[in-house]
C-alpha positions in Angstrom: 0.0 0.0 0.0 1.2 3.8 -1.2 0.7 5.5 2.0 1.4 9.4 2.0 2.2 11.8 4.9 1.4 15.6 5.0 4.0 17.0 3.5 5.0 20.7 4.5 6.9 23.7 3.0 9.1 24.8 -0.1 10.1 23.4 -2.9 11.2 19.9 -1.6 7.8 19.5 -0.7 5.8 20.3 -3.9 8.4 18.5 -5.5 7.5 15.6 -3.4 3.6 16.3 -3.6 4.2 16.4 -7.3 6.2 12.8 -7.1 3.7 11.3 -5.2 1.0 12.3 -7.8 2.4 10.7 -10.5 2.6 8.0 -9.0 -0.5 7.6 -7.5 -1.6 8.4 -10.8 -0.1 5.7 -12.5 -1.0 3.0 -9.8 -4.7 4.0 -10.4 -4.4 3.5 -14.3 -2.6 0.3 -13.4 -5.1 -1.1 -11.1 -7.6 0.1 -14.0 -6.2 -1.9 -17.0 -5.6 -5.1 -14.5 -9.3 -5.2 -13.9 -9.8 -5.2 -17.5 -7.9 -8.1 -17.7 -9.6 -10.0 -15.2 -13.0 -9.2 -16.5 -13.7 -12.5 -17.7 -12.8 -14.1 -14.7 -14.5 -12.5 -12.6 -17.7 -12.4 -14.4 -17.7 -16.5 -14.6 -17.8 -16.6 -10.7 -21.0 -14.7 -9.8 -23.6 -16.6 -8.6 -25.2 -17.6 -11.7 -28.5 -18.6 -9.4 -28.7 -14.7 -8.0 -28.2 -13.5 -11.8 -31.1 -15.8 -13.2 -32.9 -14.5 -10.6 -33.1 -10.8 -11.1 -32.7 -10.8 -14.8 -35.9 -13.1 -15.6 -37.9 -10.2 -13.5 -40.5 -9.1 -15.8 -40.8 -6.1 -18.0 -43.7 -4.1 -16.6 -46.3 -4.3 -18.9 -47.2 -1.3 -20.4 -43.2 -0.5 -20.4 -42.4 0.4 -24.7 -38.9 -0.4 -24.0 -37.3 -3.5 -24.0 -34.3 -4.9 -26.1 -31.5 -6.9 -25.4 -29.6 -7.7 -28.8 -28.9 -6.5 -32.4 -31.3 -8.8 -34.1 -35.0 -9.5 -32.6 -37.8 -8.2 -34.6 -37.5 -4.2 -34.5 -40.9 -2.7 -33.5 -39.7 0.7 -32.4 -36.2 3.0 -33.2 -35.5 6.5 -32.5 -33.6 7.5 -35.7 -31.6 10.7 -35.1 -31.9 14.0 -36.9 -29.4 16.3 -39.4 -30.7 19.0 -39.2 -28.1 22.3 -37.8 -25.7 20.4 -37.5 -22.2 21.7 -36.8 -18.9 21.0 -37.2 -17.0 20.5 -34.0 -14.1 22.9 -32.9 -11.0 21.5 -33.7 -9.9 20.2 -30.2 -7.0 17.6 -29.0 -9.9 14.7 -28.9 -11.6 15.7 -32.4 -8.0 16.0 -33.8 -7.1 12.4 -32.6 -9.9 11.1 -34.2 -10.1 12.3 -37.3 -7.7 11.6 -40.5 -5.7 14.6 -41.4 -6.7 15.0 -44.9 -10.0 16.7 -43.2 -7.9 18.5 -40.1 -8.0 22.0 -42.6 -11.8 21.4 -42.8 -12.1 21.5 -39.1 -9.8 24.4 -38.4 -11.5 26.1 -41.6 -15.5 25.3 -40.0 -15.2 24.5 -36.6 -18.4 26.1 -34.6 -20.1 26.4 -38.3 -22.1 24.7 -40.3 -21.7 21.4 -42.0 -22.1 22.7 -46.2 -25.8 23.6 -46.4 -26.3 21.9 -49.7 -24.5 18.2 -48.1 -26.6 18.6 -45.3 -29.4 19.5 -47.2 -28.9 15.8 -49.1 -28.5 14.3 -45.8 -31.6 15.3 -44.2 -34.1 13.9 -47.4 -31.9 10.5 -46.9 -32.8 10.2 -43.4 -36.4 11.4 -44.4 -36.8 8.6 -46.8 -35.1 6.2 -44.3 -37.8 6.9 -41.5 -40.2 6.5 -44.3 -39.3 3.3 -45.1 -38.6 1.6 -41.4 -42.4 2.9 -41.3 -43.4 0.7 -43.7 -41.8 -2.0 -42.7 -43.7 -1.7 -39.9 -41.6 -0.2 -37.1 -42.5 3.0 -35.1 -40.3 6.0 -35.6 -39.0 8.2 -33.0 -36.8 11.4 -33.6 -34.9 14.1 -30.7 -36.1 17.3 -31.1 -34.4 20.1 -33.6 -31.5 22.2 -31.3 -29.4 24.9 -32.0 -26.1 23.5 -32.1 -24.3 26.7 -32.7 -24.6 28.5 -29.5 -22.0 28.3 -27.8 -21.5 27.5 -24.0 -19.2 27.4 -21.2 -19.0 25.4 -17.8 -16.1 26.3 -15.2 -13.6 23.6 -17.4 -14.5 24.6 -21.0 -16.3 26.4 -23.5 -17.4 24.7 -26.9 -20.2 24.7 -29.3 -22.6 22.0 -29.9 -22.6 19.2 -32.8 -25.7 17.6 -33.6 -28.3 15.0 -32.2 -27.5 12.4 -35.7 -27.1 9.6 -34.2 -28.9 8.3 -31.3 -26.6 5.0 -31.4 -23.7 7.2 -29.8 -25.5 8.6 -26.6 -28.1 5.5 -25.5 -27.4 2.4 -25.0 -30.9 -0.2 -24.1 -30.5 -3.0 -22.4 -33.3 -4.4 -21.5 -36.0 -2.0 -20.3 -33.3 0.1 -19.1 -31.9 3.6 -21.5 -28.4 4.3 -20.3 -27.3 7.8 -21.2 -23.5 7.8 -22.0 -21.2 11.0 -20.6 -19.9 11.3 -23.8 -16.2 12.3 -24.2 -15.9 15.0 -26.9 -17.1 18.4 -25.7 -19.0 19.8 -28.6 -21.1 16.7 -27.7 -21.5 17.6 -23.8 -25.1 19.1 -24.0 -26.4 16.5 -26.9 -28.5 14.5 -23.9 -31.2 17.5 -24.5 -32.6 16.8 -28.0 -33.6 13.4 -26.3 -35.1 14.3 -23.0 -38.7 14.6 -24.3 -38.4 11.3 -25.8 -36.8 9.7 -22.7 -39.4 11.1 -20.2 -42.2 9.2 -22.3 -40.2 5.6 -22.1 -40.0 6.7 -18.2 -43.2 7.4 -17.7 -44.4 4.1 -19.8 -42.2 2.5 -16.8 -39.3 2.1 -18.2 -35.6 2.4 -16.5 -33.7 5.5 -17.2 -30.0 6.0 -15.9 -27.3 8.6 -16.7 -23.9 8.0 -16.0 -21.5 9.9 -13.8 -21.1 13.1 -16.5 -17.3 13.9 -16.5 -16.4 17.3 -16.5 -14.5 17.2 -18.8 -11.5 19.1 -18.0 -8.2 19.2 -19.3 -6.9 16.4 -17.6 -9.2 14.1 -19.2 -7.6 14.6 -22.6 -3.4 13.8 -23.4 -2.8 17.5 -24.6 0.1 16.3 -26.6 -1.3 13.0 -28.0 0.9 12.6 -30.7 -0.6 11.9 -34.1 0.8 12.7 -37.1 0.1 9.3 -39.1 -1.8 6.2 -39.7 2.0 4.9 -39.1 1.6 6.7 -35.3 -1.7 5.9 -35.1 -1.4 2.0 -35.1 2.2 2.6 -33.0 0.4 4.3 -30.4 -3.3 2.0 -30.8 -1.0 -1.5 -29.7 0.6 0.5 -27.2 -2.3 1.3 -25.3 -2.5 5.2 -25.4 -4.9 7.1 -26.2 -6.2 10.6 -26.3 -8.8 9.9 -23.2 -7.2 9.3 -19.8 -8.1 8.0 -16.5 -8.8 11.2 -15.1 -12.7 10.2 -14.7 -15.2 7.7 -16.5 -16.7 8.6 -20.0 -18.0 6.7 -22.4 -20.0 6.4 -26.2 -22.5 4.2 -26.2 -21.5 3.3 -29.7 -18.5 1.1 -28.3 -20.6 -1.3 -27.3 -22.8 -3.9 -28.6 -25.6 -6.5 -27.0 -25.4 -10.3 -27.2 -28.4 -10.9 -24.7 -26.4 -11.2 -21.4 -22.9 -10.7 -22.9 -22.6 -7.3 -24.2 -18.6 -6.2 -25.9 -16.8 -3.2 -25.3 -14.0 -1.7 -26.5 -11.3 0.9 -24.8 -11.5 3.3 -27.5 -10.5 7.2 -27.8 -13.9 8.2 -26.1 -14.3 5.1 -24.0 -11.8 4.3 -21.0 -10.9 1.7 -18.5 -13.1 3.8 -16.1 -16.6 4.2 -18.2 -16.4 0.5 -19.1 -15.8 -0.1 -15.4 -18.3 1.6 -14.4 -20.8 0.2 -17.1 -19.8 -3.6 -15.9 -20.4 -2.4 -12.2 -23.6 -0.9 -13.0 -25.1 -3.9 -15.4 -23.3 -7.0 -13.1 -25.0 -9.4 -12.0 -27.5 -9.7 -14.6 -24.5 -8.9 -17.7 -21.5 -9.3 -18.3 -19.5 -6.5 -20.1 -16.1 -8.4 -22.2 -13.7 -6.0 -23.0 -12.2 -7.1 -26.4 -9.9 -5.2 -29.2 -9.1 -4.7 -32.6 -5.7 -3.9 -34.4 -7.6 -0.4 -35.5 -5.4 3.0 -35.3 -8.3 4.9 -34.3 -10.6 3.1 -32.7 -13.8 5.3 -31.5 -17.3 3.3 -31.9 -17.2 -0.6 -32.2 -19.8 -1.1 -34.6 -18.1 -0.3 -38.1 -15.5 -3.1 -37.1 -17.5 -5.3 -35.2 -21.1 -5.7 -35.3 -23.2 -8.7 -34.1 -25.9 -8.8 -37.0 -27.7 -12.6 -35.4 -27.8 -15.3 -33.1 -24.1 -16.7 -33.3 -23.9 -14.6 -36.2 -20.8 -11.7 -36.3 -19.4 -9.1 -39.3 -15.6 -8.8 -38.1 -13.8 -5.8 -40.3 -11.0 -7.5 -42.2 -9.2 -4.1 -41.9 -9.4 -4.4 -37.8 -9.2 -8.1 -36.9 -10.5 -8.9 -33.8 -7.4 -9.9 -30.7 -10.4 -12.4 -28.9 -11.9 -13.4 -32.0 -11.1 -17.3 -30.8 -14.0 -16.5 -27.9 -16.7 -16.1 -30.5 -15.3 -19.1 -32.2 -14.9 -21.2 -29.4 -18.9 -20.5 -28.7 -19.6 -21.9 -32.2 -20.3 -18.2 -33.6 -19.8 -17.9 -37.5 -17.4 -14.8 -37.9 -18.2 -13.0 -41.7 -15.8 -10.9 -43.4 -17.7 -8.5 -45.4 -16.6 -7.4 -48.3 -14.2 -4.0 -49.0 -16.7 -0.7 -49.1 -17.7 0.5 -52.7 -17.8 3.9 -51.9 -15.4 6.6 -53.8 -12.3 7.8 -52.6 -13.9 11.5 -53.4 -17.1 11.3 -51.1 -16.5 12.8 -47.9 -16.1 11.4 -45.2 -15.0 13.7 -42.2 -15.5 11.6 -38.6 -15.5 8.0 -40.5 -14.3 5.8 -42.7 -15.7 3.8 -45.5 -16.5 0.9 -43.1 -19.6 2.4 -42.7 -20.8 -0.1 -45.6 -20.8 -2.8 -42.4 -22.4 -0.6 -40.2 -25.9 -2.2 -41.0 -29.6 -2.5 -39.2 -31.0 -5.7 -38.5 -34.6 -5.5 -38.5 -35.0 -9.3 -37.7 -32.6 -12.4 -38.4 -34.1 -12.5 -42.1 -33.9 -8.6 -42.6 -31.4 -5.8 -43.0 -31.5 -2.4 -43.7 -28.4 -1.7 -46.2 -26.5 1.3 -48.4 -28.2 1.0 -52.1 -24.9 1.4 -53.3 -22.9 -1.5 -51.6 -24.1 -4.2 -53.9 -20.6 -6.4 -52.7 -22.6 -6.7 -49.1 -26.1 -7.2 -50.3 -25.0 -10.3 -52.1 -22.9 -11.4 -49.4 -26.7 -11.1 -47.2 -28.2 -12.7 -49.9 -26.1 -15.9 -49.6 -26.7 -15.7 -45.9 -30.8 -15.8 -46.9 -31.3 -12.0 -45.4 -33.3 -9.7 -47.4 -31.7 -6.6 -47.7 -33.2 -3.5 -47.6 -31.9 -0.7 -49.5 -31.8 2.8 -48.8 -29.0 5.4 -49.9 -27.7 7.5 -47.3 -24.2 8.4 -48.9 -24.6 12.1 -47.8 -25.8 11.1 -44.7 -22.7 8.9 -44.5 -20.4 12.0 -44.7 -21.7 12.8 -41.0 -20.0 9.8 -39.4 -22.6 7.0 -39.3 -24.6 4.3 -40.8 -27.5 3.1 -40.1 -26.7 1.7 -37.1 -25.2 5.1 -36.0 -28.1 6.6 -36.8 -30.4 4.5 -34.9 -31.0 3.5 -31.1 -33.8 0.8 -31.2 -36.2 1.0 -28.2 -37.9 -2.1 -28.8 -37.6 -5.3 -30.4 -39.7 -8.3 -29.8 -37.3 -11.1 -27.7 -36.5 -12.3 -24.5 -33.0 -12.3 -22.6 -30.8 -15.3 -23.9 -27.2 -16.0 -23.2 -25.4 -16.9 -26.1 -21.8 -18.1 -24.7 -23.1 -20.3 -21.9 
C-alpha cells in the first residue's frame, strides 16, 4: 500500500507532492487496466443462481422499451436527426480522431455549419429512411431540432454544440433500461437535450432510465500532446495502449458497445476508458456481463463499423481491424463473416468516419437488414446468408460519421433475454 504523509513547506515538498501524484496516478491507471484483464474471470464466478434470478424479472407491462440484442424483430427506433448540425471545434480529442486529410476542414469550419447543400442531401436521406422503417412496420421516434451553434461554457471549458444524428452514440438499451452515456468529446457535452422529451415518455411508460457519472471534462481528461501525425503513429500508439482519453474520470459512447443478450462487448476506445467501461460492468453486473475485447484499428472510436453482431451466433468482423479475442466467438460456435471491402469513392466525404460504414448495417429481424443502395458487394454477401436486404441510400448522410446503425438507437424489439456463450 502507497501511503502518504502531509507534506509541509518549499520546494522539496511540492516537488514531493508532485512525485507522489504521478505515481499515485499511474497505480490508479494500473489497477484500471488489471481489472480489465480480469474481467472475464471475474464475471464467470457470480452466482449464476442470484443472476437468473433478477434478470428473468418481468418487464412491466405497459413498459415500450425493452431490447436486449442487435437482431430481434424491430418494433420501435428513435432514428436521429441532421438538421443544424455543426462542425466540431477542432480540439486535442476531435484532432485524434479524425484523419488529417480533413484536419483543414475542421480548423476552416469548426463552430459552423456542416455545407448547407451536403446537409441538405443528408436530411431527405434520413427522411426517406424513416419512411421506409415505417413501412416496414416499425414506429419511428426522432430528438427534437437544437441549435447546435450556441456556444456554452462550464467552469472547465467552452465549446459549441454538434448535432443530435445519431442516437446510437448517446443510448445504449439493455433491456427495459436507456443508459445515457457522458460522452467524451465536448462539442457533444449538452447533446443529452434533444432526447429528453423522448426519454421522459419511455419513463413514464415505466421504463428504467439512468445517466452515467457526466465527467467534466476538463483538461486532464484529454493527453494534450497525443501525438498523431500518421496512420503509421496511429497504429504505433493503438498496440501501445495510449490514447487521447485518460483515466482522469469515466466517460464513455454508447457506440462502443454492442448487446449479445447477457454478454454485451466493449472496447477501450478514444472516447471510452478503463473507467466508463468499469463503471458500465459495475452498474449492469449481476445480470451482464461487459467483455472488453480489441481490434488492431489505429483509431478506434465506436465498435460497430469493425464489429457488429448482425444474429444469433452470427458476427461481421472488419477484415481491416481483426478482432485480438476473435477465438471467444469461435470457441462458442459463432460464425465470424468478413464483409466485403466498401464500394464507396475515394472523393465522397467522409470527415469523422471511414468507408467501413458499408458494415455498419440495421437488423430488422434475423431475415432482414437495412443496407446502403450502393454496396451491392454486401447485399449479395446477405443474400447468400438468406437475409433480405433493404436498400436505402444515405451516402450524404454517411459524410456525417454514421450508418444506419449510427443513426439508430432501437427502443424495442420483440425477444426475450438469452445468453449466447453459456
Amino acid at each position: 500500500m502507497l501511503r502518504v504523509r502531509c507534506l509541509r513547506g518549499g520546494s522539496r515538498g511540492a516537488e514531493a507532492a508532485h512525485y507522489i501524484g504521478s505515481r499515485l496516478q499511474r497505480v490508479f491507471t494500473g489497477w484500471v487496466q488489471r481489472t480489465f484483464q480480469s474481467t472475464q474471470a471475474a464475471t464467470a464466478s457470480q452466482n449464476t443462481c442470484a443472476a437468473d434470478d433478477k434478470a428473468t424479472s418481468p418487464v412491466p407491462k405497459d413498459c415500450l422499451v425493452c431490447s436486449y440484442n442487435e437482431w430481434d424483430p424491430l418494433e420501435e427506433v428513435i432514428v436521429g436527426r441532421a438538421e443544424n448540425a455543426c462542425v466540431p471545434p477542432f480540439s486535442v480529442e476531435v484532432k485524434a480522431n479524425t484523419y488529417e486529410k480533413y484536419w483543414g476542414f475542421y480548423q476552416k469550419f469548426g463552430g459552423q455549419s456542416f455545407p448547407k447543400d451536403h446537409l441538405k442531401k443528408a436530411i431527405a436521406e434520413i427522411e426517406e429512411m424513416c419512411n421506409i422503417l415505417k413501412g416496414e412496420g416499425v414506429i419511428v421516434k426522432r430528438p427534437d431540432p437544437i441549435d447546435w451553434s450556441v456556444k456554452y461554457k462550464t467552469p472547465d471549458f467552452e465549446s459549441t454544440g454538434m448535432y443530435a444524428a445519431m442516437p446510437r452514440d448517446i443510448l445504449l438499451v439493455v433491456g427495459n433500461e436507456i443508459i445515457e452515456a457522458p460522452m467524451a468529446w465536448r462539442a457533444r457535452f449538452f447533446e443529452y437535450r434533444a432526447y429528453r422529451r423522448l426519454i421522459k415518455d419511455y419513463f413514464n411508460s415505466g421504463a428504467k432510465w439512468t445517466t452515467a457519472p457526466k465527467p467534466t471534462m476538463a483538461d486532464e481528461l484529454y493527453d494534450q500532446n497525443y501525438p498523431i501525425h500518421s496512420v503509421e503513429d496511429r497504429h504505433k500508439l493503438a498496440a501501445q495502449g495510449k490514447f487521447v482519453t485518460t483515466e482522469f474520470e469515466p466517460c464513455f459512447d454508447a457506440a462502443d458497445f454492442i448487446r449479445a443478450g447477457r454478454d454485451i462487448f466493449a472496447q477501450r476506445s478514444q472516447v471510452t476508458n478503463y473507467m466508463g467501461i468499469e463503471w458500465m460492468r459495475r452498474h449492469l453486473a449481476p445480470d451482464y456481463r461487459v467483455h472488453v475485447i480489441s481490434f488492431k484499428d489505429p483509431n478506434p472510436m465506436h465498435i460497430d463499423a469493425t464489429f457488429n453482431i448482425i444474429g444469433p451466433g452470427l458476427v461481421l468482423s472488419n477484415p481491416d481491424r481483426p478482432c485480438h479475442q476473435i477465438e471467444l466467438f469461435k470457441k462458442a460456435g459463432w460464425t465470424v463473416i468478413q464483409p466485403p471491402v466498401p464500394l464507396i469513392p475515394d472523393d465522397h466525404p467522409l470527415w469523422m468516419s471511414s468507408k467501413w460504414l458499408s458494415m455498419n448495417v440495421l437488423m430488422l429481424d434475423e431475415k432482414r437488414v437495412m443496407v446502403d443502395a450502393n454496396e451491392t458487394s454486401i447485399q449479395k454477401m446477405f443474400e447468400k446468408l438468406g437475409i433480405s436486404t433493404i436498400k436505402v441510400n444515405i451516402r450524404h448522410a454517411n459524410s456525417l460519421g454514421g450508418g444506419f446503425h449510427c443513426w439508430t438507437c432501437d427502443i424495442r424489439r420483440r425477444g426475450t433475454l438469452q445468453s449466447y456463450f453459456d
